[in-house]
TORNU-194963 format. One record per atom (N, C-alpha, C): x negated, y negated, z. Coordinates in pm, whole numbers, plus 50000, padded with zeros to 5 digits. Layout:
BEGIN
XYZ...
//
This chain:
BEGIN
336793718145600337803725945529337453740845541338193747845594337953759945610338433769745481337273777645429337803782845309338093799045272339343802545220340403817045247338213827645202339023832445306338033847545269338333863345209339753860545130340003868245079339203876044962338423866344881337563875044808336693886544835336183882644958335413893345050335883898945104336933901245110338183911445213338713919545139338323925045017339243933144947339673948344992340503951344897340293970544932339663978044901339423986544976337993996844996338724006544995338594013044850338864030944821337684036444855337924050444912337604058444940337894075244870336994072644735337354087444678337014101844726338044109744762337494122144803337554131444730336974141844744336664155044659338104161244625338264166444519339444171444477339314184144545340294196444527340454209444595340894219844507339564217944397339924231844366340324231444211340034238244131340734246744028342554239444014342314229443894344674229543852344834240743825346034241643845346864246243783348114244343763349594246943676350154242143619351234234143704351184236243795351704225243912350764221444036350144207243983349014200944078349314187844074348654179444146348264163944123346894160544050347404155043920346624156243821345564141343857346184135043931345684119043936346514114344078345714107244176346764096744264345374088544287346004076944267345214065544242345994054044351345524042044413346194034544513345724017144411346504007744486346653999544380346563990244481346003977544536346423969344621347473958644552348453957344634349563945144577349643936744674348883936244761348943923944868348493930844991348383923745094347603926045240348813935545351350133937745263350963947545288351773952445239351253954345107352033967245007350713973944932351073984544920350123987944791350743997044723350324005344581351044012644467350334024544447350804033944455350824047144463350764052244309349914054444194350244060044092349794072244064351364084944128350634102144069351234104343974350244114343923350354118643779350614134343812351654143943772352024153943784352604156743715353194168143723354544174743656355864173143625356144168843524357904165543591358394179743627359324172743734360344184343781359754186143939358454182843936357394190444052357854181244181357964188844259358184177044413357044172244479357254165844542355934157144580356394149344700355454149444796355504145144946354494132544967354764126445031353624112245043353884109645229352384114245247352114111245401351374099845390351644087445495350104077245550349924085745717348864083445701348904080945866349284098345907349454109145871349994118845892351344119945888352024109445883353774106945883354234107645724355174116745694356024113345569356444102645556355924092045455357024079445382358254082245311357924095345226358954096845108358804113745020359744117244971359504130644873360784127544818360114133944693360974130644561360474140344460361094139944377360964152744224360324144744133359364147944022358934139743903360034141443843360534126943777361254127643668360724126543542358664122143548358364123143442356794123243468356054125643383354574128143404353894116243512354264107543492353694096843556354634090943635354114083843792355434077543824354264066143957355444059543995354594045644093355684042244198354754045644350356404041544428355134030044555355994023444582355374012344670355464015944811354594013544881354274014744997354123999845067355383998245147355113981245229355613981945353354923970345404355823966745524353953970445634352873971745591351773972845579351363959745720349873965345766349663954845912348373952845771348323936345750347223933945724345813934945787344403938345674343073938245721343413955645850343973965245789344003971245852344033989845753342793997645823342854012345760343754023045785344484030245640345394037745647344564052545583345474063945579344924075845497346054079045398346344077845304347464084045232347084097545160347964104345180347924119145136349374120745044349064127844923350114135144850349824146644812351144154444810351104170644800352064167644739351964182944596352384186944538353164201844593354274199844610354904216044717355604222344629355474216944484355494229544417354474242644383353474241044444352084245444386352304256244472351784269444432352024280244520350974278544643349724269544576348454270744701348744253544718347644255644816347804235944878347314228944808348024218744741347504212244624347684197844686346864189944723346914178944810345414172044781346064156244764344874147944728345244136244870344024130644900343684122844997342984107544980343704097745016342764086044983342774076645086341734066545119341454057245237341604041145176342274029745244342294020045213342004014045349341924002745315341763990645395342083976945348343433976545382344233963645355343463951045336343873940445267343643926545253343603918345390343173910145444343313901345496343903888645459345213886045528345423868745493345073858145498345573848145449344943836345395346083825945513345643811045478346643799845566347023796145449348523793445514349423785745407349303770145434348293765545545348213753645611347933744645527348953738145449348263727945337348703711145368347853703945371348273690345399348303679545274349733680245209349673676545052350013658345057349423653044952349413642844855349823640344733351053629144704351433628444559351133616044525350843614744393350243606744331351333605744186351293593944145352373593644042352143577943975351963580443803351353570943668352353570943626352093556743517353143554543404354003542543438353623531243333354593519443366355733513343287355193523043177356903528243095356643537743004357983538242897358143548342835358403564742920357823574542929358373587442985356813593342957356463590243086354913597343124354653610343196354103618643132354053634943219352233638543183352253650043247350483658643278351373670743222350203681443173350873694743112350213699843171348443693743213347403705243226346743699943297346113707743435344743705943532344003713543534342833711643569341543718743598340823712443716340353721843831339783720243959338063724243866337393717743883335783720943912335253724144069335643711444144335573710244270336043694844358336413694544456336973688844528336533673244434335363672344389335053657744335335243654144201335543667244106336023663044003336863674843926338153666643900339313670943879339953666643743339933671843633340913666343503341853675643512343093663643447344463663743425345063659543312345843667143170346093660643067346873657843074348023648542950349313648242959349163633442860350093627742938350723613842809350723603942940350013592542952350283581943044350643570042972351483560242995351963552142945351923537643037350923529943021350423520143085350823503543003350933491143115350693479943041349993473043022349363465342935348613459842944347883447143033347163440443009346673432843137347563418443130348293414542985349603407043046351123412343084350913425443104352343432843186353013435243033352553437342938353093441842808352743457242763353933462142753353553478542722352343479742592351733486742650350433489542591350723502742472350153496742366350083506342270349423519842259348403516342325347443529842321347753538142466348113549242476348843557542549347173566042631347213567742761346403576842826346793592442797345173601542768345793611042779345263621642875344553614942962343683624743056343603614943204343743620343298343303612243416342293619843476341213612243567340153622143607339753620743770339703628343881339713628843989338033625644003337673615544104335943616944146336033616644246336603618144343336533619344516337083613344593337033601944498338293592244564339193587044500339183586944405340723580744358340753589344216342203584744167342183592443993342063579543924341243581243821341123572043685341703574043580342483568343491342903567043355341573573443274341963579343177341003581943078341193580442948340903582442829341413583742694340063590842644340653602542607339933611142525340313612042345339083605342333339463606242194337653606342089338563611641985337283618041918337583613241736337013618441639336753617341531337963625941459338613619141372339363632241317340003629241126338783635241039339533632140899339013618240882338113611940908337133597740918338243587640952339183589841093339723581341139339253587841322339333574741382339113576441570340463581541590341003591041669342243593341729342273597841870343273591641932343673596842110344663607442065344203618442098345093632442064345713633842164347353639942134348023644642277347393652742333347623657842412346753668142529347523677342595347743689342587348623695342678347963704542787346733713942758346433724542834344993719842833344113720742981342563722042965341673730543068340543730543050339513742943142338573740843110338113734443262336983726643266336073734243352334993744343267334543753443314333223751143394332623736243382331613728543468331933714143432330923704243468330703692843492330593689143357329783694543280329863693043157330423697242998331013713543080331643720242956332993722242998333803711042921335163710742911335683708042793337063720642834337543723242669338993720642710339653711042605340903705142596341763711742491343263710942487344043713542409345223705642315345263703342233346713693342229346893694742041347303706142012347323710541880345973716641851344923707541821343683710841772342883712341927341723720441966340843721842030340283708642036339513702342176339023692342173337373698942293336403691842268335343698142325334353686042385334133687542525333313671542590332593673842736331403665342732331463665842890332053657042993332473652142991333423641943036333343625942960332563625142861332143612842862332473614042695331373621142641331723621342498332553634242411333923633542343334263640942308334133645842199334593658142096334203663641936335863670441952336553663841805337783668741835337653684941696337803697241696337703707141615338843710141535338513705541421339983709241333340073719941246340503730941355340803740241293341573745741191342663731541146343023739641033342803735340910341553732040894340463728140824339533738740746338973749040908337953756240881338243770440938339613773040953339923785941012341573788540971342483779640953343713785340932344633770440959345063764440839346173751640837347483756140922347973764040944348763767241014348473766341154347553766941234347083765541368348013756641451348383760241586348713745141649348523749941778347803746041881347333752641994347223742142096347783747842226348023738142327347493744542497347373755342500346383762042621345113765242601344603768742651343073771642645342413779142796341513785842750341133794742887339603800142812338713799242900337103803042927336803809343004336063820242950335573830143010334123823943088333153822742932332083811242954331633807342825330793800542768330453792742680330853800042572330303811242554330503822642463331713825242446332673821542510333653831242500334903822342524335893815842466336853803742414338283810842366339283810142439340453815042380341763799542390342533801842254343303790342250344513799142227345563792542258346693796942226347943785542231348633785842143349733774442149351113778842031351873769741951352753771541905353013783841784353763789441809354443804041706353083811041683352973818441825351753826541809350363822541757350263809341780349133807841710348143808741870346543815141797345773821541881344273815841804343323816441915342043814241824341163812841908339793823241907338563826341984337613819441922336643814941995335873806342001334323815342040333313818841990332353832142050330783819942070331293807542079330093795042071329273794741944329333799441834329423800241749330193793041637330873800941628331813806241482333173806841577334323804641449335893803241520336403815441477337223820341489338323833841441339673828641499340553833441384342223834641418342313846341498343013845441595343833861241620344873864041651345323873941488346813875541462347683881141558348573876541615349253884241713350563890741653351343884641494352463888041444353683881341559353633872941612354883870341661354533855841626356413850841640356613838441619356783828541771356563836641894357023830842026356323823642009355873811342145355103803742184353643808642244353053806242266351733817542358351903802742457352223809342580352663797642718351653800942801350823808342832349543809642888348313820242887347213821342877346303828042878345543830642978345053843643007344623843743145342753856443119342433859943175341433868343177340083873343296339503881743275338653883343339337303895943342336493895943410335613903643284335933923743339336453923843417336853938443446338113940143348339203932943359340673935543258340743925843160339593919543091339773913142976340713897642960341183899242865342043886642818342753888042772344693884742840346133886142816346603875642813347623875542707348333858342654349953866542667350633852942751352173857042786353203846342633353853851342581354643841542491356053844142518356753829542482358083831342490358743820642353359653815942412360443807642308361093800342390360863788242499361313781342626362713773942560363413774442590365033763042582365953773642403365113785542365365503788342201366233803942228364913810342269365693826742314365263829542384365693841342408365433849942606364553854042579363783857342404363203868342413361623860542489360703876642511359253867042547358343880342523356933882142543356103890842498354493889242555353823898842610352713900042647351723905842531350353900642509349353905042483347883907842545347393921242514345863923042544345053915342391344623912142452343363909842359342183917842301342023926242253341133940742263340133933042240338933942142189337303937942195337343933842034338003937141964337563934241830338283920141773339153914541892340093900941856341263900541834342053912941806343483915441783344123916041899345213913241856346443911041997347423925942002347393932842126347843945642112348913937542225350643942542143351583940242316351723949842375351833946842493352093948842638353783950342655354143964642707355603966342761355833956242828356653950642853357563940142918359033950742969358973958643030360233963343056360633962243172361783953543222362053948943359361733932243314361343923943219361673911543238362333904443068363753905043183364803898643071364433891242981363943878043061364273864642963362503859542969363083846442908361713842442930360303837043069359253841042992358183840743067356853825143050356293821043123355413817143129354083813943170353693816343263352633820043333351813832843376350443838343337350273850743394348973845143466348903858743556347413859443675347373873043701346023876743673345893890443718344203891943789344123899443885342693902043969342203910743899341083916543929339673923343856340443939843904341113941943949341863958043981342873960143887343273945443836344553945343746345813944843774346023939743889347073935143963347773924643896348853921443815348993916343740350303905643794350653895643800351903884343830352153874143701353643876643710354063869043545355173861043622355403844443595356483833643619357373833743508358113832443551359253821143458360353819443460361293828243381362433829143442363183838343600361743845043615361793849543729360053853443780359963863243917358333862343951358503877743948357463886543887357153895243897355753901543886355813917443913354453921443974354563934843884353143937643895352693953243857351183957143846351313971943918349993972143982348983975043886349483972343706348283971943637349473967143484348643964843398349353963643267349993976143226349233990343186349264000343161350124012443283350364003943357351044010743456352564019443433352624027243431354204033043416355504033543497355504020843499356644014143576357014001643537358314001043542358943986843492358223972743558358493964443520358383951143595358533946843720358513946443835359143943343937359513928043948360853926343991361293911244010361183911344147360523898244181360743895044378360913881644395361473873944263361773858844312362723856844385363893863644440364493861444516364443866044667364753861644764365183845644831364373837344801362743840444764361633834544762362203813344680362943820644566363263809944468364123810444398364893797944383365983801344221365253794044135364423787944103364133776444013363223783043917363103777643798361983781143678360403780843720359983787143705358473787843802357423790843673356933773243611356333774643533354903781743486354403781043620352363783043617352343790543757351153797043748350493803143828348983807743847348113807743934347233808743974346493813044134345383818544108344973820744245343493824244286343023822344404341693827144452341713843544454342683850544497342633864744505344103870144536344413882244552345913884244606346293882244745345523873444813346093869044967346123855544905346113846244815346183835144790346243830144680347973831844687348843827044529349283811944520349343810344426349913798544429350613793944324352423789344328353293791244180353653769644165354183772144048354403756944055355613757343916356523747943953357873748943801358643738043919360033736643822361293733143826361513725144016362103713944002362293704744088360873702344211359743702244153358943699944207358323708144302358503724644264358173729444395357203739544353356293743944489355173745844482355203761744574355143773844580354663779744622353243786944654353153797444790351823798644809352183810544911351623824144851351633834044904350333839944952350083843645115349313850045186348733858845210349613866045153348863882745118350233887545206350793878745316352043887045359353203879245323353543870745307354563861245279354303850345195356093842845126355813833745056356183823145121355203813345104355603797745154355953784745042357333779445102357913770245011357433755945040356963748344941356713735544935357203725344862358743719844886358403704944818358313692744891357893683844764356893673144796358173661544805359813662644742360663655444703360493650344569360343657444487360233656844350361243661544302362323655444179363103666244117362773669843968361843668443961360883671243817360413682743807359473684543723358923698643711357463696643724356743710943719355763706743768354943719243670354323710343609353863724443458352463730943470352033729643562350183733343570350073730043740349493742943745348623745143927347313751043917346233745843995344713754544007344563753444129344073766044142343503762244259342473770244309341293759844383339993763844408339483763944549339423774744612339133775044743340223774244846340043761044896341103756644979341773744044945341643741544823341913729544720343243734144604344163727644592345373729044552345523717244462346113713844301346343703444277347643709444146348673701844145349793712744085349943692743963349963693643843351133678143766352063684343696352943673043667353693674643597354893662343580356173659043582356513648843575357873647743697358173632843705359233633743770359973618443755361373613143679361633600343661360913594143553360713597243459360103589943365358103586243440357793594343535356793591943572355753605443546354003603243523353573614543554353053616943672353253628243736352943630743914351813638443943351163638244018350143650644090350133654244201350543663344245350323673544363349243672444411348503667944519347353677044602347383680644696346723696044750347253702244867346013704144910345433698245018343683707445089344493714745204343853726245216343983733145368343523730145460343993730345577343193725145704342633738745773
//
């Protein structure tokens, strides 16, 4: 299996010496942004009113006037794994007021995936919400399986985890202690951060190494109101939940904390990392358009995030260690940081019409989306590639590790799994 080398291929700024003494018409800031292996984002900071010229390569791309202190214009159409010079001048400045910067594009990834579906449930209406890749040999998947028993009689006790070992998937039932009764808890979201430390979701937090579980009832010992169904790990220390009407809750391996976000949306996914921290996307799926981003600051509070440029609702976020940020749902969009001063960008179209539940990736040459009638995308750093498997289901959770792809979700009263290895 040959595996993407995009992590090691990143962009290489090159800061050069400024020129000189501002003054009241200069370039206060130009900063470059990678958005893929052929675009990148331009953010100067100047004057409004002030004109401004943008050379690569010695060639003009573009000039334009500030309409406001800050502004972001994209540069594409880019030869991947390949060095440019971008220069901007300020030509309002009576002297030469010109900043200079060096990149070196991304390299792409293969979209070469040779996929496998797999599909549980021998009645009732069986689905997966949530996967986690460790590695090629072991793989958990939550959800609701609905099996019969060993005389072909629907079975009472419902699966709620299946588990990948290298060769085949197994039924599981995770279940733990709860209120001095045994219970199989639903399961919706999990992150299985090794072999042994895996953390589940399905209202209450659930905590195991694959074998023995401890179910945490938080609204016990932190807040009765709780109901939490994603989950995301930084590392042991460090535990974020998020699930129904804003409910939120950090985990420091320790001790638990609420964290208030004030909204009533859903929190539909959590994402993080240790350069740009930890952001939770919420919406209100099938109720209202509305939807809402949060940072997570250092002290546990939820600060939002502009959302301007995405209408309706959202579900999925991914962002790289530069802060390159991608949000699913009712549509796919980009921005070359949270804090960035520029709207949202939408680019799901031609790419897709369908609801594009989850998202994930190794780096920005290697995306990978998953939602609505079974379909699976996977972007290269230059293009997007469409995958379905013939599913008309949805498909609510994608990871992916290396050159390893595994997307569930449901289809026909069945629960399904995606697997994609690269060749």
């Amino acid at each position: 299996m040959e595996l993407p080398t995009t992590l090691t291929l990143g962009l290489i700024l090159l800061l050069q010496a400024g020129c000189g003494l501002f003054d009241q018409s200069d370039i206060e800031s130009f900063t470059l942004t990678p958005i893929s292996a052929v675009e990148v984002a331009l953010e100067i900071r100047a004057d409004a009113g002030d004109n401004i010229r943008v050379e690569r390569d010695g060639k003009e791309i573009c000039a334009f006037r500030m309409s406001r202190k800050d502004t972001v214009i994209y540069d594409s159409g880019l030869t991947p794994a390949t060095s440019y010079i971008w220069k901007v001048t300020n030509e309002s400045s009576r002297r030469d007021r010109s900043k200079e910067r060096q990149a070196t594009t991304y390299s792409t990834t293969s979209s070469d995936f040779t996929w496998q579906t797999f599909s549980f449930g021998e009645h009732s209406s069986s689905v997966l919400y949530g996967v986690s890749i460790i590695d090629e040999n072991n793989i958990w998947a939550v959800g609701e399986i609905y099996m019969n028993d060993s005389t072909g009689q629907a079975d009472s006790k419902i699966y709620n985890a299946i588990h990948f070992n290298g060769v085949e998937w197994v039924l599981k039932r995770i279940e733990g202690n709860f209120r001095g009764n045994r219970i199989i808890p639903p399961l919706e979201g999990i992150h299985a951060f090794s072999e042994s430390n895996i953390w589940a979701a399905g209202s209450l937090p659930v905590r195991g190494d694959g074998e023995n579980w401890e179910i945490i009832d938080l609204r016990t010992i932190v807040d009765e109101s709780l109901s939490l169904w994603k989950v995301w790990e930084k590392d042991t220390s460090e535990v974020y939940f998020g699930g129904k009407s804003g409910s939120m809750a950090y985990f420091n391996g320790q001790t638990w904390q609420k964290i208030e976000t004030g909204t009533e949306l859903d929190i539909e996914d959590i994402h993080g990392n240790a350069e740009q921290g930890v952001v939770a996307v919420a919406s209100k799926l099938f109720e209202t358009l509305d939807n809402a981003i949060f940072r997570i600051k250092e002290d546990k509070t939820a600060e939002e995030v502009n959302t301007e440029g995405i209408p309706e609702p959202i579900s999925g976020i991914w962002f790289d260690e530069t802060g390159v940020t991608y949000i699913v749902g009712s549509g796919m969009f980009k921005k070359p940081g949270l804090e960035a001063p520029v709207s949202w960008q939408d680019f799901h179209l031609p790419i897709t019409n369908n609801y594009m539940d989850a998202i994930d990736a190794n780096g920005l040459s290697d995306i990978v989306v998953s939602g609505n009638s079974g379909e699976i995308l996977h972007f290269n750093g230059a293009g997007w590639t469409n995958f379905q498997n013939g599913l008309a289901g949805t498909l609510y959770d994608i990871d992916i590790h290396q050159g390893l792809v595994v997307a569930v979700g449901y289809d026909g009263g069945k629960a399904f799994i995606t697997m994609g290895v690269r060749e």
